[in-house]
PASEBA-1860 file (N, C-alpha, C; in nm, 3 decimals):
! residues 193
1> XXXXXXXX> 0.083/-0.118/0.000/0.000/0.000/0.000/0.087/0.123/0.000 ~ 0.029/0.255/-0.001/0.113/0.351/-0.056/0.046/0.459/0.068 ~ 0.197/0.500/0.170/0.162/0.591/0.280/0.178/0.720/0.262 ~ 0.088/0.808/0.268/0.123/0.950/0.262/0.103/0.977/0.411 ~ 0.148/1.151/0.416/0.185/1.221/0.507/0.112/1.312/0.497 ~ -0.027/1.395/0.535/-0.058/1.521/0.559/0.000/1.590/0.622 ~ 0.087/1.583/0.746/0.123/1.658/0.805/0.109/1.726/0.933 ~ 0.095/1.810/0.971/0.074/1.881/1.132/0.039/2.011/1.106
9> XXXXXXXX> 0.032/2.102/1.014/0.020/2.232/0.975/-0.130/2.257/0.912 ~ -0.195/2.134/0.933/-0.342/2.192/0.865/-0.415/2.118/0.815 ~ -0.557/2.146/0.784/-0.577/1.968/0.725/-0.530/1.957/0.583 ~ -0.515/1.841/0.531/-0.412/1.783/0.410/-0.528/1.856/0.299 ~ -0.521/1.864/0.172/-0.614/1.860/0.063/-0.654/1.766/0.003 ~ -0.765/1.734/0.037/-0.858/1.656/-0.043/-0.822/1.595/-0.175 ~ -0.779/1.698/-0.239/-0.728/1.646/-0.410/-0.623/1.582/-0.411 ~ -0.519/1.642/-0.303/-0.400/1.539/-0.304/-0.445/1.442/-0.240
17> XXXXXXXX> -0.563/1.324/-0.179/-0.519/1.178/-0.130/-0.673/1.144/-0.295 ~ -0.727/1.198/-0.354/-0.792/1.184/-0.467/-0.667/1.175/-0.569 ~ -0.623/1.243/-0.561/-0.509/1.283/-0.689/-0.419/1.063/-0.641 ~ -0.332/1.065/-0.565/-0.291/0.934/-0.458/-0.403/0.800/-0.494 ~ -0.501/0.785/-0.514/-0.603/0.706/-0.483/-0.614/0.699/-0.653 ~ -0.627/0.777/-0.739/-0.653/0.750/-0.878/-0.531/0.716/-0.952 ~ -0.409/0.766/-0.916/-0.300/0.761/-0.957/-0.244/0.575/-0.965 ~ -0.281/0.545/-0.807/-0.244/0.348/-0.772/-0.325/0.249/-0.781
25> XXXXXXXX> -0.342/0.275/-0.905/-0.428/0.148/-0.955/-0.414/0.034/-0.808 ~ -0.528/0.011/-0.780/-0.484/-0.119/-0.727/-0.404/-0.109/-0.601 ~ -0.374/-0.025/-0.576/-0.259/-0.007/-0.424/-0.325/0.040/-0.363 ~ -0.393/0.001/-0.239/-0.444/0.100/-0.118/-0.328/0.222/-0.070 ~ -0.437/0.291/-0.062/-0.387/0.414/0.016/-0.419/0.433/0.175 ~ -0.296/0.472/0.228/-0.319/0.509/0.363/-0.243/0.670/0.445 ~ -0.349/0.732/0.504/-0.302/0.844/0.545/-0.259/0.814/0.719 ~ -0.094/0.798/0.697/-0.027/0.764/0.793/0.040/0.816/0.889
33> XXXXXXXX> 0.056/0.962/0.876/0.083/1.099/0.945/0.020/1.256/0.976 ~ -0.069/1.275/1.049/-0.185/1.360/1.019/-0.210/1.402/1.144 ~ -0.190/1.558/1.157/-0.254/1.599/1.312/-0.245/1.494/1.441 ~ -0.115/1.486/1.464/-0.135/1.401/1.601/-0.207/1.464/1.673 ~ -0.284/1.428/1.782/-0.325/1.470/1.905/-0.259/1.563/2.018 ~ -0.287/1.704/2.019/-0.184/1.773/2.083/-0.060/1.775/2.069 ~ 0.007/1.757/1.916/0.126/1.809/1.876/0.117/1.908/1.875 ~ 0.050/2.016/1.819/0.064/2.133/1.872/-0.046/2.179/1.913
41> XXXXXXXX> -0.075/2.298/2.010/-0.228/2.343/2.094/-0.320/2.325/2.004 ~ -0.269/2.383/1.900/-0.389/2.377/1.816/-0.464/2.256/1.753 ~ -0.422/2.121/1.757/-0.464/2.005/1.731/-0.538/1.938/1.816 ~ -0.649/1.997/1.797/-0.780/1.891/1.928/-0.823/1.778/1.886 ~ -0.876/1.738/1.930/-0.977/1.597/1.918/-1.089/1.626/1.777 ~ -1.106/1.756/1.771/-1.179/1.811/1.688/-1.106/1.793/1.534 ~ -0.987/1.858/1.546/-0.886/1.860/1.422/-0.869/1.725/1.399 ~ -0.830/1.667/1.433/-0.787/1.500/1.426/-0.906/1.414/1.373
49> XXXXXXXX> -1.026/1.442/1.433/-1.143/1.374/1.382/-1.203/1.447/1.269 ~ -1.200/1.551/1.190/-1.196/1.639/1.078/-1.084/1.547/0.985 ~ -0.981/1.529/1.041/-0.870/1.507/0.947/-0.915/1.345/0.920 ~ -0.941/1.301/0.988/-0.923/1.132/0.965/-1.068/1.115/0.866 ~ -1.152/1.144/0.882/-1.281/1.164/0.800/-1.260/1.187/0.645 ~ -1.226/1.328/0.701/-1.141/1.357/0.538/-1.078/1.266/0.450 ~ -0.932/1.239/0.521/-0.901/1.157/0.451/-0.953/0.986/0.350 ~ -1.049/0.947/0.457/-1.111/0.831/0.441/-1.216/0.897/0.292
57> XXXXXXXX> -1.278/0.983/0.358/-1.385/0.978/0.224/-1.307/1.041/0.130 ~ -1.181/1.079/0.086/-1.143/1.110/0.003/-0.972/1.008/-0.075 ~ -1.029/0.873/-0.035/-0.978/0.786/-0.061/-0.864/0.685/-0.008 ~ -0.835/0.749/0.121/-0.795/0.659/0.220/-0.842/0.525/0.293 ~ -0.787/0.441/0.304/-0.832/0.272/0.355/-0.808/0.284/0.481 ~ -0.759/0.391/0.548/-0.760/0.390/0.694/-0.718/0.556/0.716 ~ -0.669/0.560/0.866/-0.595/0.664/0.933/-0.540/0.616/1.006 ~ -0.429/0.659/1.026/-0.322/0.612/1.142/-0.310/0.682/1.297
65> XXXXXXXX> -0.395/0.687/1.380/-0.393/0.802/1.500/-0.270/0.792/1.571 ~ -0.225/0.919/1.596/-0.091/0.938/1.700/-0.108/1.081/1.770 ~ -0.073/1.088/1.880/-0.062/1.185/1.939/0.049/1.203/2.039 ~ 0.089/1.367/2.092/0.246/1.361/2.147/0.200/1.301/2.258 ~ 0.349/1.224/2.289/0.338/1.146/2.418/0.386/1.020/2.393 ~ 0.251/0.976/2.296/0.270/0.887/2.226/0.380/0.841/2.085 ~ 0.347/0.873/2.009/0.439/0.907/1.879/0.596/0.857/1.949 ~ 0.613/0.971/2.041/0.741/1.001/2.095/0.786/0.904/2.220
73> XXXXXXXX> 0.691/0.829/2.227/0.717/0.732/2.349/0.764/0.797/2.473 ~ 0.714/0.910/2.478/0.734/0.985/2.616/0.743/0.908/2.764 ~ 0.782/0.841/2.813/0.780/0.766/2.975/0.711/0.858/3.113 ~ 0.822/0.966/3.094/0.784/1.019/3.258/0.812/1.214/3.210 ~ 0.791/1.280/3.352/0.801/1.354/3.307/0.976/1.402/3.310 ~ 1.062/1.338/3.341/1.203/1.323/3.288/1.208/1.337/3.142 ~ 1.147/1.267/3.093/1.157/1.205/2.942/1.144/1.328/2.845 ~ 1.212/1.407/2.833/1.153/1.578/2.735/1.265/1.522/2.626
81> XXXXXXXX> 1.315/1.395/2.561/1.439/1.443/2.486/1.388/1.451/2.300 ~ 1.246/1.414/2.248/1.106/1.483/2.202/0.998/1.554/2.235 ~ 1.067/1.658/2.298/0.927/1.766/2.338/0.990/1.866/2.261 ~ 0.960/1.891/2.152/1.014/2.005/2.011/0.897/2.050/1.984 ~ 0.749/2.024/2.034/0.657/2.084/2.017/0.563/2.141/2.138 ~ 0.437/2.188/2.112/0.411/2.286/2.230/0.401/2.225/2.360 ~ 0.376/2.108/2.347/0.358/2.001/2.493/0.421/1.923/2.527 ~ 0.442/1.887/2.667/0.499/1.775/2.722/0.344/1.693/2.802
89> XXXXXXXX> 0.347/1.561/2.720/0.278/1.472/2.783/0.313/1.319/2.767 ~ 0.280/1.240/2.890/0.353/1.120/2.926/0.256/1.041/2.817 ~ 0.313/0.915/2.786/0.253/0.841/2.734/0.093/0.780/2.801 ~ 0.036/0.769/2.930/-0.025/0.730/3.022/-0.120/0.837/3.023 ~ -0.057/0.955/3.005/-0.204/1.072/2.960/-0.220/1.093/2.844 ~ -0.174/1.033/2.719/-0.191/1.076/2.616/-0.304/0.950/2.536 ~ -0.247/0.876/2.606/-0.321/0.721/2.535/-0.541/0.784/2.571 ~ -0.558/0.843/2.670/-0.665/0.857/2.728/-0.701/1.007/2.636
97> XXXXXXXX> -0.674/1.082/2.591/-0.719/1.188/2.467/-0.816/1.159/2.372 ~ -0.933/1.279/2.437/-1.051/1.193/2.354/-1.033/1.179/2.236 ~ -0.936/1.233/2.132/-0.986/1.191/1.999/-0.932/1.023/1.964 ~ -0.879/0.986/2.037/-0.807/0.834/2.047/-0.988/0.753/2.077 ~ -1.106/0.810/2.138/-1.203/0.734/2.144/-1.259/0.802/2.015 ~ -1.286/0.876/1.983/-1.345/0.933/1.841/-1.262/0.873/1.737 ~ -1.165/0.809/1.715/-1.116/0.713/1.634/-1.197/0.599/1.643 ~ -1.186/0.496/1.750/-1.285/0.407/1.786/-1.438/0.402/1.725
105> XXXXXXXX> -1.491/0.547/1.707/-1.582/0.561/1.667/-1.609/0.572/1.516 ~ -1.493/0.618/1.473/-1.495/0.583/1.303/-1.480/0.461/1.271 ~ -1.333/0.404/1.297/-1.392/0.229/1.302/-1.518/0.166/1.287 ~ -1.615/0.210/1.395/-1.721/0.103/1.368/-1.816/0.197/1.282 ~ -1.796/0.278/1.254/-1.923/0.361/1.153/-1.842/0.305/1.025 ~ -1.740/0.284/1.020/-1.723/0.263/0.858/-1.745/0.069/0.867 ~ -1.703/0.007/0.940/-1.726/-0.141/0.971/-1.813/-0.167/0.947 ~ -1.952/-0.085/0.989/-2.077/-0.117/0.974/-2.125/-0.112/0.845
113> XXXXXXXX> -2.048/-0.023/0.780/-2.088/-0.035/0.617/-1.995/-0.131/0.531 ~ -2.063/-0.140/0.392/-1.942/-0.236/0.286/-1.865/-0.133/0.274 ~ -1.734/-0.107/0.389/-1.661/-0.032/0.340/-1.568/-0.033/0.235 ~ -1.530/-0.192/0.160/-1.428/-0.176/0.061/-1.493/-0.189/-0.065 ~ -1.613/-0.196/-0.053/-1.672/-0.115/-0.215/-1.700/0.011/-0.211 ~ -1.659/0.083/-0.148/-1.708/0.236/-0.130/-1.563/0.280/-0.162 ~ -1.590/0.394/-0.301/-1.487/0.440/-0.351/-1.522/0.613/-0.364 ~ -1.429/0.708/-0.354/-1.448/0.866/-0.333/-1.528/0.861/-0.461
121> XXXXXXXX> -1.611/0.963/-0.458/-1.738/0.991/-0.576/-1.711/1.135/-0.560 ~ -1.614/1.274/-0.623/-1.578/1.379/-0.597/-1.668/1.471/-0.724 ~ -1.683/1.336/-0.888/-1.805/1.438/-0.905/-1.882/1.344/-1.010 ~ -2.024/1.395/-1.079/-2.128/1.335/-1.110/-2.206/1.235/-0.999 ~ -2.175/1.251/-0.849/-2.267/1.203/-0.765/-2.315/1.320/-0.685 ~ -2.284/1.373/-0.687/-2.341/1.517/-0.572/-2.296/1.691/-0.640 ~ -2.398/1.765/-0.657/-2.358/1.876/-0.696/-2.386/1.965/-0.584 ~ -2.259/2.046/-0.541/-2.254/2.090/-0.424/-2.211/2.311/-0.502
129> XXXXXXXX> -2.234/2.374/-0.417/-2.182/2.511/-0.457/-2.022/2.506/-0.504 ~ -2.005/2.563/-0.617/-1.838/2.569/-0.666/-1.784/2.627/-0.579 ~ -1.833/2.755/-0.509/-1.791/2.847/-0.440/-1.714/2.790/-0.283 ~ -1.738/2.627/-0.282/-1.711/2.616/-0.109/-1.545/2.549/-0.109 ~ -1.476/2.613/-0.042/-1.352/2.571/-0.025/-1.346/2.417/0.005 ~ -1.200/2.348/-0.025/-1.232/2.214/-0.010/-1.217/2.212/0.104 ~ -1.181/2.288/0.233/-1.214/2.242/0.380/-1.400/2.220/0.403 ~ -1.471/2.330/0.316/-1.621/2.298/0.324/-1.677/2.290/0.283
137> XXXXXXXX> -1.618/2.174/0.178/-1.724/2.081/0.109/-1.738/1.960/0.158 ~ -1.840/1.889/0.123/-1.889/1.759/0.199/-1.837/1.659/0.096 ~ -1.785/1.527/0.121/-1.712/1.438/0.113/-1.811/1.346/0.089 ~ -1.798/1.236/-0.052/-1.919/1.182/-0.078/-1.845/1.019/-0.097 ~ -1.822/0.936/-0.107/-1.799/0.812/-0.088/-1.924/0.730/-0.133 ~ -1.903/0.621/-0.217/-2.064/0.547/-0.247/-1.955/0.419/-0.327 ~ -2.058/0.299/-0.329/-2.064/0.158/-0.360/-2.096/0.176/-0.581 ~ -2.028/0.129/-0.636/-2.068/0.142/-0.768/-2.180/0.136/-0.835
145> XXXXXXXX> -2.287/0.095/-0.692/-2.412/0.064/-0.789/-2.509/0.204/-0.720 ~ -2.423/0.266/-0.634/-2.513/0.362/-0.556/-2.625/0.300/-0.447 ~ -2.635/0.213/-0.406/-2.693/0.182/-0.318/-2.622/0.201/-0.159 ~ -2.527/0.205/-0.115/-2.452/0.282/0.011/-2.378/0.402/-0.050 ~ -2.433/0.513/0.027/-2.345/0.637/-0.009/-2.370/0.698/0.110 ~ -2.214/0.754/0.174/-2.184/0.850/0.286/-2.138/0.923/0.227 ~ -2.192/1.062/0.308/-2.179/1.178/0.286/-2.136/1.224/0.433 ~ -2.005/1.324/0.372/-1.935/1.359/0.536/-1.926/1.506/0.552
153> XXXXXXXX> -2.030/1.576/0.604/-2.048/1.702/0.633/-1.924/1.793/0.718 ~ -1.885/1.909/0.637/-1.775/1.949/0.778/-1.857/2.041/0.866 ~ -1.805/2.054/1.023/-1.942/2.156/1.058/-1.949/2.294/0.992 ~ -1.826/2.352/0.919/-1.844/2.447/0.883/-1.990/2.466/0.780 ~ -2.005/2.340/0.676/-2.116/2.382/0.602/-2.238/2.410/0.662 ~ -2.308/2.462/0.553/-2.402/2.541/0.587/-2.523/2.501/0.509 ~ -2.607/2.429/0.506/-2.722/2.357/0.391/-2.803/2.467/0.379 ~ -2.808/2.536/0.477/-2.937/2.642/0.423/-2.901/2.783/0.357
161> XXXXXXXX> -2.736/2.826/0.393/-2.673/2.883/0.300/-2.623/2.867/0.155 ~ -2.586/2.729/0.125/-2.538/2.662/0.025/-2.567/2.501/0.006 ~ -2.690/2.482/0.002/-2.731/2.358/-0.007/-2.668/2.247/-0.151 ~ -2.694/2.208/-0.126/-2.620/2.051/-0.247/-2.736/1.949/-0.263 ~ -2.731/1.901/-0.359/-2.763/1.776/-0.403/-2.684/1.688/-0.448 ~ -2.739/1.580/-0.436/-2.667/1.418/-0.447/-2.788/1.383/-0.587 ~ -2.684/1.313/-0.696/-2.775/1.350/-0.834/-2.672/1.219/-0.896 ~ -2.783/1.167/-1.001/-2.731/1.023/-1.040/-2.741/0.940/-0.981
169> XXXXXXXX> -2.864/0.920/-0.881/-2.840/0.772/-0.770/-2.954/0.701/-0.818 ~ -2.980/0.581/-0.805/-3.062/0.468/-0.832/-3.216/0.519/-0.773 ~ -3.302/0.492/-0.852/-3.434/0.536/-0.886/-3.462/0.393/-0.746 ~ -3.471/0.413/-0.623/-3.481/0.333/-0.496/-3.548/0.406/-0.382 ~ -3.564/0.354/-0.305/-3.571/0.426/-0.144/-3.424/0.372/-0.081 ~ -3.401/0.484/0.005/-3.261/0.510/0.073/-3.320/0.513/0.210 ~ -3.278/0.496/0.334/-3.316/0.478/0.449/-3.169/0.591/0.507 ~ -3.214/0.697/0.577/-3.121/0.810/0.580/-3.126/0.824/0.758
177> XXXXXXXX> -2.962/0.812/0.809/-2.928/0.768/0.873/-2.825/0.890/0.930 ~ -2.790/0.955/1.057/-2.715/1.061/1.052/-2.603/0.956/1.196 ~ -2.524/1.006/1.149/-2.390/0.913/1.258/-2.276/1.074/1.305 ~ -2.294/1.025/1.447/-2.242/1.146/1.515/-2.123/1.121/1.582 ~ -1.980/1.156/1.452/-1.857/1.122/1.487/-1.794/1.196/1.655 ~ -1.876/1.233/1.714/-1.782/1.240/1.868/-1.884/1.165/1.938 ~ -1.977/1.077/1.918/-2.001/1.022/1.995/-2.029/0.864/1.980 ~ -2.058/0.861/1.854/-2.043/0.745/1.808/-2.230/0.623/1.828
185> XXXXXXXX> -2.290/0.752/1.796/-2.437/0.761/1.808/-2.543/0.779/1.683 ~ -2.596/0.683/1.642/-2.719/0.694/1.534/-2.812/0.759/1.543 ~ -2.866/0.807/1.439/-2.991/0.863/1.465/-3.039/0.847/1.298 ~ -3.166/0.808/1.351/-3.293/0.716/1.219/-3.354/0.875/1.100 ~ -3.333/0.923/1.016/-3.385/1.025/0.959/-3.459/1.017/0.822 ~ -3.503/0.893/0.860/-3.666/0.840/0.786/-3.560/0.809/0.687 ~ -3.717/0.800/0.563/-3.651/0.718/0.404/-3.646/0.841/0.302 ~ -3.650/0.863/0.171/-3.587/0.909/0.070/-3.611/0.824/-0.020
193> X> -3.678/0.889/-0.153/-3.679/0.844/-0.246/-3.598/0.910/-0.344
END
């Protein structure tokens, strides 16, 4: 399989793990370096679970979670000889960082679906505003026949400012389902024709 690196400075672009994913025939892709967990202040549980989403619906077979402490195999608070970034934390408080359970929670939301027929659908499945940056646009993933399709909202969008449609799907009923990545909670939002 073929590992990229987003990085620590922001979330990665969309087009580059699309651009990665069309390019390897046949080679899974995996986004293997991405916003650890409190590498720097600015990387919450929030950023990390933004980033890992992303990546997945935009053609990643996994995410790799790490956060400082961890990464760095931090021991005690002796142990600073990787603290080059804004924090010092032991391995023993870092393992417990909620976005390490909001990982957990993507796991089984994508488990629960056929996740390895679900391939990025970036266009002729959903027409969304040109105008929305790729941090806020929604992320569309679907099965070749269109019968499973996730759609991954960032909170920034806005449906009633810039609403979208999903266009080209099988003349069916869809059973519409909303999954709430920090908690790892369903909720039933009737059918769809």
């Amino acid at each position: 399989f073929t590992m990229v690196q987003g990085g620590h400075a922001g979330l990665a672009d969309t087009a580059n793990y699309r651009a990665y994913y069309q390019a390897a025939d046949y080679v899974p892709l995996l986004e293997a370096e991405s916003n650890y967990e409190g590498f720097f202040a600015n990387i919450t549980a929030e950023v990390v679970r933004v980033a890992a989403y992303r990546a997945i619906q935009a053609g990643s077979f996994g995410y790799t979670y790490g956060a400082q402490g961890i990464w760095n195999a931090t021991w005690d608070e002796a142990d600073t000889a990787n603290d080059f970034t804004t924090a010092h934390w032991n391995w023993f408080e870092a393992i417990d960082f909620p976005g390490g359970a909001q990982m957990t929670y993507l796991a089984r939301f994508y488990r629960r679906l056929p996740w390895a027929t679900l391939a990025p659908r970036p266009a002729g499945w959903a027409d969304f505003p040109p105008q929305l940056s790729d941090a806020d646009r929604p992320l569309v993933k679907a099965d070749e026949a269109g019968t499973n399709v996730v759609v991954y909202f960032p909170a920034s969008y806005d449906p009633a400012e810039l609403a979208g449609t999903l266009v080209n799907l099988p003349d069916q009923t869809y059973n519409l389902r909303w999954y709430n990545p920090r908690t790892g909670r369903w909720l039933y939002a009737g059918a769809a024709r």
